[in-house]
N, CA, C and O of each residue as an XYZ file, in Angstrom:
512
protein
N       0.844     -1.164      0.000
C       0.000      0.000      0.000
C       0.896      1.236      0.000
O       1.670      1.482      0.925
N       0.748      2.025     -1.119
C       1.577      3.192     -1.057
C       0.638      4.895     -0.572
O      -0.350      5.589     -0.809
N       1.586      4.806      0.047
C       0.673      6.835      0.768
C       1.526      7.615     -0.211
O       2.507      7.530     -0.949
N       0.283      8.673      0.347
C       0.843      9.425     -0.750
C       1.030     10.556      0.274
O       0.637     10.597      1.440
N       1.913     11.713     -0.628
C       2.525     12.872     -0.019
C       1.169     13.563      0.322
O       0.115     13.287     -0.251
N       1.322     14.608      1.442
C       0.374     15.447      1.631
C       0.561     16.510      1.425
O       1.757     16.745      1.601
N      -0.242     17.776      0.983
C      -0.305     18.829      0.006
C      -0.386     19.872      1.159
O      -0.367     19.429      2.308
N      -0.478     21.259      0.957
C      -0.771     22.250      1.100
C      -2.039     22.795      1.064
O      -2.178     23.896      1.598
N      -2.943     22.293      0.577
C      -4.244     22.874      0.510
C      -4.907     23.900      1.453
O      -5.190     25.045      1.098
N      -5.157     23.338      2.824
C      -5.673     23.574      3.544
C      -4.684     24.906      4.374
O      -5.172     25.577      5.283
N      -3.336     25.096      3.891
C      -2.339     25.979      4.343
C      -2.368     27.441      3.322
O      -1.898     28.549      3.582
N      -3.210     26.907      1.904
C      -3.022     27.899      1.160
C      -4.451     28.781      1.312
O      -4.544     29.964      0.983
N      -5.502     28.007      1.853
C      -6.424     28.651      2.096
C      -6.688     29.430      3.042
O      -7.555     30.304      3.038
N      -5.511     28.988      4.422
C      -5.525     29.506      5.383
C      -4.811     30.969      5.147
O      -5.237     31.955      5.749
N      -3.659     31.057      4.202
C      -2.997     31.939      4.293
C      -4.006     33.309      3.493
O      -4.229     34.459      3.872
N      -4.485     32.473      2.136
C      -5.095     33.634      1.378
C      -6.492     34.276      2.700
O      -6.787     35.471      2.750
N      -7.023     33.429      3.438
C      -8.090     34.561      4.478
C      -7.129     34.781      5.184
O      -7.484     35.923      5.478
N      -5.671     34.592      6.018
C      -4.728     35.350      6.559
C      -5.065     36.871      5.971
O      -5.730     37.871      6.244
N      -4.233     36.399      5.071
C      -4.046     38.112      3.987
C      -5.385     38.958      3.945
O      -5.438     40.173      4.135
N      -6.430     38.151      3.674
C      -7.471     39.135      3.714
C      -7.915     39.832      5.082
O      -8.399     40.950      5.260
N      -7.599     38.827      5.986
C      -8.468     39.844      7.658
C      -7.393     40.161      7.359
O      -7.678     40.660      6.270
N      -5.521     40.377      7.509
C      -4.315     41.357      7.360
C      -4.841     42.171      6.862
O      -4.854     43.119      7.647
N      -5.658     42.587      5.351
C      -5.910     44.001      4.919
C      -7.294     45.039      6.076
O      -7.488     46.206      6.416
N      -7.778     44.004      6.236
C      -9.206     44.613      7.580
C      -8.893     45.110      8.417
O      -9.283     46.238      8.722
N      -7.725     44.125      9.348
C      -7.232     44.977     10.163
C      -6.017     44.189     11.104
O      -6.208     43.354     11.989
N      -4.757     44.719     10.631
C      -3.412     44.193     11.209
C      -3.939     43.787     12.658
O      -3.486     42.661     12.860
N      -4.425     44.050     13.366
C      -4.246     43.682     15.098
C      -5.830     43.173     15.634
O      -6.489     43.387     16.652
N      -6.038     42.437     14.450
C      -7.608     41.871     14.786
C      -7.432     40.840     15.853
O      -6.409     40.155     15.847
N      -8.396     40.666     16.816
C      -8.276     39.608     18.184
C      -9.591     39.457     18.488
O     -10.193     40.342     19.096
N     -10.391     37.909     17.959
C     -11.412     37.924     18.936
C     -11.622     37.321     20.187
O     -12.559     36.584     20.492
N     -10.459     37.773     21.055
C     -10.268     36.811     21.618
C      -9.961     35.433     22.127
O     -10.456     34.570     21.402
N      -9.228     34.922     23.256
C      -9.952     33.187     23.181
C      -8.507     32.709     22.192
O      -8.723     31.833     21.355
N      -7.533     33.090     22.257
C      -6.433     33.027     21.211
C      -7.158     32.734     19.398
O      -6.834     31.909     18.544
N      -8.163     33.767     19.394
C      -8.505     34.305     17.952
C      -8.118     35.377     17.445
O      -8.691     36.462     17.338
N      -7.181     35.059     17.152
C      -6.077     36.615     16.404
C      -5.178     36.019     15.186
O      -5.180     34.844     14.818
N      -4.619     36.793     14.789
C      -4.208     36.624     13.500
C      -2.619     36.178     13.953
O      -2.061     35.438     13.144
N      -2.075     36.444     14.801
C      -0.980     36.058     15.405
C      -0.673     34.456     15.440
O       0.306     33.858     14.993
N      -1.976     33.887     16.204
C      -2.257     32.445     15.931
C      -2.485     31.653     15.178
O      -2.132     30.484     15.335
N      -3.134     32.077     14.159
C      -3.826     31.910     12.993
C      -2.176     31.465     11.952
O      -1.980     30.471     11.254
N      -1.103     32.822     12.278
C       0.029     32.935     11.758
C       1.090     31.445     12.334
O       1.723     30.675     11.613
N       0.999     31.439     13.483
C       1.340     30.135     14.139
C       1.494     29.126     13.812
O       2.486     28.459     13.515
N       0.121     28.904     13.867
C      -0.531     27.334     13.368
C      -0.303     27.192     12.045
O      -0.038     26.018     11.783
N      -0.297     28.073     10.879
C      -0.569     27.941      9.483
C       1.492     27.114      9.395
O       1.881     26.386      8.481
N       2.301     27.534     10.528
C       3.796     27.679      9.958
C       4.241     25.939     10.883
O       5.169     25.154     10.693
N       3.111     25.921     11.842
C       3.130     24.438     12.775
C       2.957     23.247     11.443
O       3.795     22.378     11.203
N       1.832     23.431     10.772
C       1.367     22.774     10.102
C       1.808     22.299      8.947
O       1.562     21.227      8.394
N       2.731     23.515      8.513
C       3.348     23.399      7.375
C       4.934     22.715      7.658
O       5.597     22.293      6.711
N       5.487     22.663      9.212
C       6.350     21.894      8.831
C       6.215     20.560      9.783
O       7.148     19.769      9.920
N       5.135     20.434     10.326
C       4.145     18.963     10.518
C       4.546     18.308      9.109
O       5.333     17.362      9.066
N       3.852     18.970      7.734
C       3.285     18.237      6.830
C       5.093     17.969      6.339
O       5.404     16.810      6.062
N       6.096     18.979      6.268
C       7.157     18.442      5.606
C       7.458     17.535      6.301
O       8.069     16.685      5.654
N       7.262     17.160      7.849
C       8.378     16.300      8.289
C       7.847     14.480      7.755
O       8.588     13.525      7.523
N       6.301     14.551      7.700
C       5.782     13.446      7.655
C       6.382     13.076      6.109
O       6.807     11.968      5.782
N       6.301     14.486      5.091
C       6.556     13.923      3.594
C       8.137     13.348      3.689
O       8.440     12.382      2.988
N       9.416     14.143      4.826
C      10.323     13.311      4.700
C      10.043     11.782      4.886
O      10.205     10.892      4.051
N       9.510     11.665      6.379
C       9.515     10.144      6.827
C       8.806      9.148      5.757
O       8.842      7.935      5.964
N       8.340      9.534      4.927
C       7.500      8.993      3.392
C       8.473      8.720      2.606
O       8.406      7.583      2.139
N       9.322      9.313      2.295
C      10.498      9.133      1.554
C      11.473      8.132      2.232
O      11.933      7.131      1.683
N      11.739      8.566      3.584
C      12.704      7.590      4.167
C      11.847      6.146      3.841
O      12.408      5.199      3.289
N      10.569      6.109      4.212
C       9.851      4.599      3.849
C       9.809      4.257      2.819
O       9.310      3.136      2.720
N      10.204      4.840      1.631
C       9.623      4.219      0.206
C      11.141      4.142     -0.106
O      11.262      3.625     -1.216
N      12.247      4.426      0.386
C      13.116      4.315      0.132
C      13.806      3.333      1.045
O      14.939      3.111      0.619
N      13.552      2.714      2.065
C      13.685      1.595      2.517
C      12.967      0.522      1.837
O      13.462     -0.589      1.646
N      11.978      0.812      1.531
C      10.920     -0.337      1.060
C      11.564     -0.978     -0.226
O      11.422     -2.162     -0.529
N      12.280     -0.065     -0.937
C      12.952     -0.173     -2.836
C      14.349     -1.640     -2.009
O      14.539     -2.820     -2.304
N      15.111     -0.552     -0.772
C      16.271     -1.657     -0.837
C      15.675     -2.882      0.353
O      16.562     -3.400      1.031
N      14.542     -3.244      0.558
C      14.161     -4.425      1.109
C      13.716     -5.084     -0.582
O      14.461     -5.987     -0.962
N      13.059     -4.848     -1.143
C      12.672     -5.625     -2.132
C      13.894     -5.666     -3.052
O      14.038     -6.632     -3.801
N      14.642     -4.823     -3.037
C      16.428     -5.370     -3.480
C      17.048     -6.427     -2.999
O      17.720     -7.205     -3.676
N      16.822     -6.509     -1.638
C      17.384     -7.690     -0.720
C      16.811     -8.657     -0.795
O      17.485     -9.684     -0.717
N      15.269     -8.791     -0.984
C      14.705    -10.166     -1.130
C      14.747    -10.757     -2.016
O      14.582    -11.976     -1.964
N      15.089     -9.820     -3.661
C      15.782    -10.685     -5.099
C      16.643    -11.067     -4.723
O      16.675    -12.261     -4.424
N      18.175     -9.949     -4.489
C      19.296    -10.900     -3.979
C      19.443    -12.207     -3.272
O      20.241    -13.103     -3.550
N      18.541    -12.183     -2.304
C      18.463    -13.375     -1.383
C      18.000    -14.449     -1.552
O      18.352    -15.516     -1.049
N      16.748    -14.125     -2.651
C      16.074    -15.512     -3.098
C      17.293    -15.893     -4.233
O      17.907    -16.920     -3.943
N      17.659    -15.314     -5.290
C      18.041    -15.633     -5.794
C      19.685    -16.245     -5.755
O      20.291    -16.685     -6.733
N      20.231    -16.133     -4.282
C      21.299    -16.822     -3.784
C      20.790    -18.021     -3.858
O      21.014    -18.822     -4.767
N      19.887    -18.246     -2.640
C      19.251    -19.353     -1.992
C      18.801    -20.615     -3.321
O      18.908    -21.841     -3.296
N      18.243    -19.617     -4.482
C      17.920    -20.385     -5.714
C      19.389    -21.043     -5.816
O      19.475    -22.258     -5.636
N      20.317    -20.442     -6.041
C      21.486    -20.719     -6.866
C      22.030    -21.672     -5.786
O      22.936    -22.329     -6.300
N      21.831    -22.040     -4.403
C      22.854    -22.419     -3.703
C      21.825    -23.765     -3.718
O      22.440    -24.832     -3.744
N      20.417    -23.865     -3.706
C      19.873    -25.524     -4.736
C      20.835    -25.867     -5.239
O      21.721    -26.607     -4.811
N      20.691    -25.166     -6.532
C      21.062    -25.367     -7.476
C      22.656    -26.336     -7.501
O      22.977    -27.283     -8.219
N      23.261    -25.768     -6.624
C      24.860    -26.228     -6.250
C      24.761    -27.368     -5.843
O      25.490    -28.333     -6.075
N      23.701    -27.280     -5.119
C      23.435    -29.054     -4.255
C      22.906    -30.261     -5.296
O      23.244    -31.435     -5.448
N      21.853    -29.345     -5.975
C      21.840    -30.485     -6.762
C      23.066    -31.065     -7.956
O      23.255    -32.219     -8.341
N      23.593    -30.128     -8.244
C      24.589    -30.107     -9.276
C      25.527    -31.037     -8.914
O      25.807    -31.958     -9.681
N      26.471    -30.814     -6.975
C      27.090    -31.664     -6.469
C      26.483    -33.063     -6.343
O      27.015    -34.042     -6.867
N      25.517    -33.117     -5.735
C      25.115    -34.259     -5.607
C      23.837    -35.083     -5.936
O      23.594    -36.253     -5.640
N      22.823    -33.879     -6.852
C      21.776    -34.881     -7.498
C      20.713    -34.424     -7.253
O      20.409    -33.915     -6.174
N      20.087    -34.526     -8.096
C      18.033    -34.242     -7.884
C      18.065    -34.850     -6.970
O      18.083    -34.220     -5.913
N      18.086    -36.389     -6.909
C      17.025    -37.399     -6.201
C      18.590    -37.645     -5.087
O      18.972    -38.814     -5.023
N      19.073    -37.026     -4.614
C      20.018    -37.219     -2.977
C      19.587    -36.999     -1.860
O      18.470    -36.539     -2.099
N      19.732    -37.015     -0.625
C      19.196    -36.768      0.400
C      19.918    -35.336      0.522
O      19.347    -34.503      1.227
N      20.711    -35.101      0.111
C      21.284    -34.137      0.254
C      20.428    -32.674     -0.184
O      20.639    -31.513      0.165
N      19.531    -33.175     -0.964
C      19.131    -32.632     -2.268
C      17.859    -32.091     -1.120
O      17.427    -30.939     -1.086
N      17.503    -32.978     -0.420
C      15.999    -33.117      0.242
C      16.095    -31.848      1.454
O      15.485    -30.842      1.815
N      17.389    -32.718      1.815
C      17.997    -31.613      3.481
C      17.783    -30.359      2.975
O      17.107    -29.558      3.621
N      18.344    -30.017      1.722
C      18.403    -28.302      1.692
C      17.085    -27.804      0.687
O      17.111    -27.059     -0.293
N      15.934    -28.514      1.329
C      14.611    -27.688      0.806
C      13.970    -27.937     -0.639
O      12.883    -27.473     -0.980
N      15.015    -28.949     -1.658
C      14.138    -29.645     -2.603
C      13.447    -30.578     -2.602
O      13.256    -31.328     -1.645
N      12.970    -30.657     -3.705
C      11.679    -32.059     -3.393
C      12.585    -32.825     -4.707
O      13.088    -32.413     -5.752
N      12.460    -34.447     -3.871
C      13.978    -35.150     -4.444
C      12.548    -36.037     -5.648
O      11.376    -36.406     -5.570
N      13.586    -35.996     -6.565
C      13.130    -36.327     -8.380
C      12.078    -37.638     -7.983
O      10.891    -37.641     -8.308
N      12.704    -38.676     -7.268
C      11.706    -39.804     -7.196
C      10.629    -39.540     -6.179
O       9.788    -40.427     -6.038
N      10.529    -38.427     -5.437
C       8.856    -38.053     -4.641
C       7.845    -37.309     -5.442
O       6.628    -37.284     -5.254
N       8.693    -36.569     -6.574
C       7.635    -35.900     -7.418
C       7.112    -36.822     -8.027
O       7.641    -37.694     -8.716
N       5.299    -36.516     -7.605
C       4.270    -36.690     -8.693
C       4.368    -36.991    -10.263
O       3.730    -36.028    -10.691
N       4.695    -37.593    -11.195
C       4.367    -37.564    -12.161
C       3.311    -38.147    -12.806
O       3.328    -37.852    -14.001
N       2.100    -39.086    -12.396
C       1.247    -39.872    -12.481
C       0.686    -38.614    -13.227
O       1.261    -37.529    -13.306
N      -1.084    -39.085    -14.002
C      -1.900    -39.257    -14.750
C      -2.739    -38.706    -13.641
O      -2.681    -39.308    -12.568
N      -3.483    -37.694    -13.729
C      -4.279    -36.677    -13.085
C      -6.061    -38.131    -12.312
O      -6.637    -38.084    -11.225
N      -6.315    -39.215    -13.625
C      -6.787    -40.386    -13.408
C      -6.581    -41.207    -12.232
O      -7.458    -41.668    -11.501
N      -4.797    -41.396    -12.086
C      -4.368    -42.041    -11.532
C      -4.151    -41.756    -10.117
O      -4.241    -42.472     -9.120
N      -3.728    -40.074    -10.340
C      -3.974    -39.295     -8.786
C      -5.676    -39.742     -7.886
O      -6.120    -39.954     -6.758
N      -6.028    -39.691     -9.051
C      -7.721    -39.052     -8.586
C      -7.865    -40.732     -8.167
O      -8.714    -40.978     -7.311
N      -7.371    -41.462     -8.519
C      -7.904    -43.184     -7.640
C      -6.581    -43.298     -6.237
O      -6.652    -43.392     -5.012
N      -5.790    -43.247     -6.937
C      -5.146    -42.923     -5.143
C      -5.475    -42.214     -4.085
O      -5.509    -42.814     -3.011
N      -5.720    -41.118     -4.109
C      -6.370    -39.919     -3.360
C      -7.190    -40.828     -2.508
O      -7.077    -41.123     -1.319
N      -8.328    -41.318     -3.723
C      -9.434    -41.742     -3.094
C      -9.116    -43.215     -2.615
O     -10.154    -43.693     -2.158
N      -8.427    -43.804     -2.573
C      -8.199    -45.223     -1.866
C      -7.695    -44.811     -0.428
O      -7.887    -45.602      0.495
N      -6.976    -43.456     -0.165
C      -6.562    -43.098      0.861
C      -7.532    -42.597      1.742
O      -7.689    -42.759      2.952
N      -8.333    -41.768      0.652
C      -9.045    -41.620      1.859
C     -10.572    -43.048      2.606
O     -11.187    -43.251      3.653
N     -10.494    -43.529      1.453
C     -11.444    -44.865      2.241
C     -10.719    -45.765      3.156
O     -11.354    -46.715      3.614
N      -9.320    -45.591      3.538
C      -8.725    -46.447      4.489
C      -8.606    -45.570      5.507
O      -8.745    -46.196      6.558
N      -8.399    -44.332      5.718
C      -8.393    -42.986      6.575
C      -9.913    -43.552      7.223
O      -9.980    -43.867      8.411
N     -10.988    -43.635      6.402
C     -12.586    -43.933      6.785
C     -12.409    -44.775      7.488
O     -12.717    -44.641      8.672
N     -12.029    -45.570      7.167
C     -12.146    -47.642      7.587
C     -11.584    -48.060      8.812
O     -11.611    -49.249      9.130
């Protein structure tokens, strides 16, 4: 799931009615910390709220690129280091089995027919 950056919007709207009560009247206060002072505050809180989160977005999508770098590299060791085992010592070795293959004489090759009557002989003795 990727996020996305967050915008300014709500900072640009704040600023353009800034500017406008600024032309009404520089030292407007309705009290209750309702003044333009605050208003000025919050608009500069917010705005580097929003940069810090867009860094930490970057730091994540840029971790995320060299984890999925690492998990090609890694699978594709792990592929290759099969590969070595079988090469040294064989599809069908125990050796072959220990390090996570499935050894040549356990694979399936039967007739989808032939599955489908084994299956089912197993499971009527499982019953029985």
């Amino acid at each position: 799931m990727s996020y996305r950056k967050r915008t300014y919007r709500v900072i640009e709207k704040a600023e353009l009615r800034l500017a406008k009560l600024n032309a009404i009247d520089p030292n407007m206060d309705f009290g209750d910390a309702r003044n333009l002072k605050n208003l000025t505050q919050l608009i500069e809180e917010l705005r580097t709220k929003i940069d810090a989160y867009n860094k930490a977005l970057e730091a994540i999508q840029f971790s995320r690129a060299e984890i999925k770098e690492l998990e090609k590299t890694l699978n594709d060791l792990s592929e290759r280091m099969l590969l070595g085992i079988a090469f040294k010592y064989g599809t069908d070795s125990r050796e072959y089995s220990m390090a996570g293959g499935v050894r040549k004489s356990d694979r399936i090759r039967k007739s989808r027919l032939t599955r489908l009557k084994a299956s089912s002989k197993k499971a009527s003795t499982k019953n029985a």
